[in-house]
N, C-alpha and C positions, 0 to 999 in steps of 0.2 A: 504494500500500500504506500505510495506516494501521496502526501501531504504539504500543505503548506499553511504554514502556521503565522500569525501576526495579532497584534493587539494596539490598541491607543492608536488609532485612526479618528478620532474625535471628529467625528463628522464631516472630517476633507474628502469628498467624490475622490479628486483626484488622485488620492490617495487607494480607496477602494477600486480607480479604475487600472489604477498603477499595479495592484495586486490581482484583478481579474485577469491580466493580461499575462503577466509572469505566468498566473497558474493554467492559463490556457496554452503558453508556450512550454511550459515544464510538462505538462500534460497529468497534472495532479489528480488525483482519485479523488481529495476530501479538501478543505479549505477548513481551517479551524481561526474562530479572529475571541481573543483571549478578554475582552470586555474591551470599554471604556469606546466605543462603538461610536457614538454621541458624543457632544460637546455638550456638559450639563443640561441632557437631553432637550438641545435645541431645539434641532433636526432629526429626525429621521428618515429623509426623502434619499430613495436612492443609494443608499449604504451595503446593503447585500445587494439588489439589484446587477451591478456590475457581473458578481458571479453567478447568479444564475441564469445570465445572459448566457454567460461559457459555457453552460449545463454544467455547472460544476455544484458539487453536492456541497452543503456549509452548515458545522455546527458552531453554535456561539454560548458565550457563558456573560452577562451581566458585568462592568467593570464599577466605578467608586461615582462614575457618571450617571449610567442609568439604572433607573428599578428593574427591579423580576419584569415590575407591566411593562415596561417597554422592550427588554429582550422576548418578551413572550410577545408581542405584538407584531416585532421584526420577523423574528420565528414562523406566527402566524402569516405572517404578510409575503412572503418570500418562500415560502416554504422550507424554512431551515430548521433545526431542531436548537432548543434552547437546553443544556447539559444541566444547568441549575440546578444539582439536586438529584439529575438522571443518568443514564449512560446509556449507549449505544452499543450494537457487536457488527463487526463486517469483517465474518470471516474468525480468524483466529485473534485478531483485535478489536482489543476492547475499549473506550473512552470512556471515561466516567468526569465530573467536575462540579465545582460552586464557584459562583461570581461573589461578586461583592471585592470588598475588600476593610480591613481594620481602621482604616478613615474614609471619610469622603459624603458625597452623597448618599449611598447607598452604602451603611457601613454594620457590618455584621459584628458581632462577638464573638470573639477565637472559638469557644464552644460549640456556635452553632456554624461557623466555615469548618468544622472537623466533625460535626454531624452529617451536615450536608456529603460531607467525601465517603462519611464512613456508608449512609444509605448509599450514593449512588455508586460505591465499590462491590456492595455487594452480588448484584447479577454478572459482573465480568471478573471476580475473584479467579476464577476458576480459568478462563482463557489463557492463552499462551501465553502474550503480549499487553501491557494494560498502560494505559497512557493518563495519565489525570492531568485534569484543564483547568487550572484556576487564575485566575486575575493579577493578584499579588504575590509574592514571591513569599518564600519558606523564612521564616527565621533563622540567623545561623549562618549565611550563605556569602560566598564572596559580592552577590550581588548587592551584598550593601554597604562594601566599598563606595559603589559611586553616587549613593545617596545619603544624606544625612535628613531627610526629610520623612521617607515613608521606612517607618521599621518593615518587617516580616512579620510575618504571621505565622503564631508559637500552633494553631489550629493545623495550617498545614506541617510546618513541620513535624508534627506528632501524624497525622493522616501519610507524611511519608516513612515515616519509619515504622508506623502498623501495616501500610498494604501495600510496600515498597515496590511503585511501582515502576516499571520501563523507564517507563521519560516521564519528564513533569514539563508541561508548556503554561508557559507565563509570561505579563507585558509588565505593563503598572510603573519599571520604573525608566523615564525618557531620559535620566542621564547616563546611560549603557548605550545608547546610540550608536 
């Protein structure tokens, strides 16, 4: 499975058309976009759009911008599935994930971002390959050398060390660019 993964597109088109494009040349099976979708949900015109021009298939998870309702709206509206909570299988992989993030608009309590992963780990436990999709990064991680603004999230970090899984995809912090 080829994938291409991104996050913190805050409601730049150009940005989502810049990645429909790539994924239609890379010739990617799944598009996964990590939250923050929206610019404190502005907009949502056109945002997934780009890729399902491509026929490209796109799951998304809620970032610190927008709510559940507007990932579930996107979701509905484009046909993408919203991970919040859920997990998907294609095949011998499995995604599972929670949006949000520990600040922001839309800001969860480590407890419940390490609920959220523990339900939706459990239907792809068992799969080969297990990919979890969340917004903010783990606690603990070199990635927050380059931020002194957004800590990690001790939720994920505990959700990686109980369902340790394959890869972890995550956006949230712009100073890794």
């Amino acid at each position: 499975m080829k994938i291409l993964a991104s996050g913190d597109i805050h409601g730049d088109i150009s940005v989502a058309r810049k990645l429909a494009e790539k994924a239609e040349k890379e010739n990617v099976d799944l598009v996964v976009l990590c939250g923050d979708i929206t610019f404190a949900e502005r907009s949502t015109e056109n945002l997934i759009g780009p890729f399902v021009a491509k026929g490209k298939k796109v799951v998304l998870i809620p970032g610190n911008h927008e709510t559940i309702a507007t990932a579930d709206f996107l979701a509905e509206q484009y046909g993408a599935i919203n991970l919040h909570g859920y997990s998907i299988k294609a095949g011998d992989v499995g995604l599972f994930g929670a949006g949000g993030a520990n600040i922001g608009l839309f800001q969860l309590s480590e407890d419940e971002i390490y609920d959220l992963l523990k339900k939706s780990h459990e239907k792809v436990k068992d799969l080969k390959t297990r990919i979890m999709v969340t917004h903010v990064h783990p606690s603990d991680t070199k990635i927050e050398k380059f931020t002194q603004f957004f800590p990690g999230s001790t939720g994920i970090r505990k959700a990686v060390e109980a369902f340790k899984p394959d890869i972890l995809l995550c956006s949230h912090v712009h100073e890794a660019e």
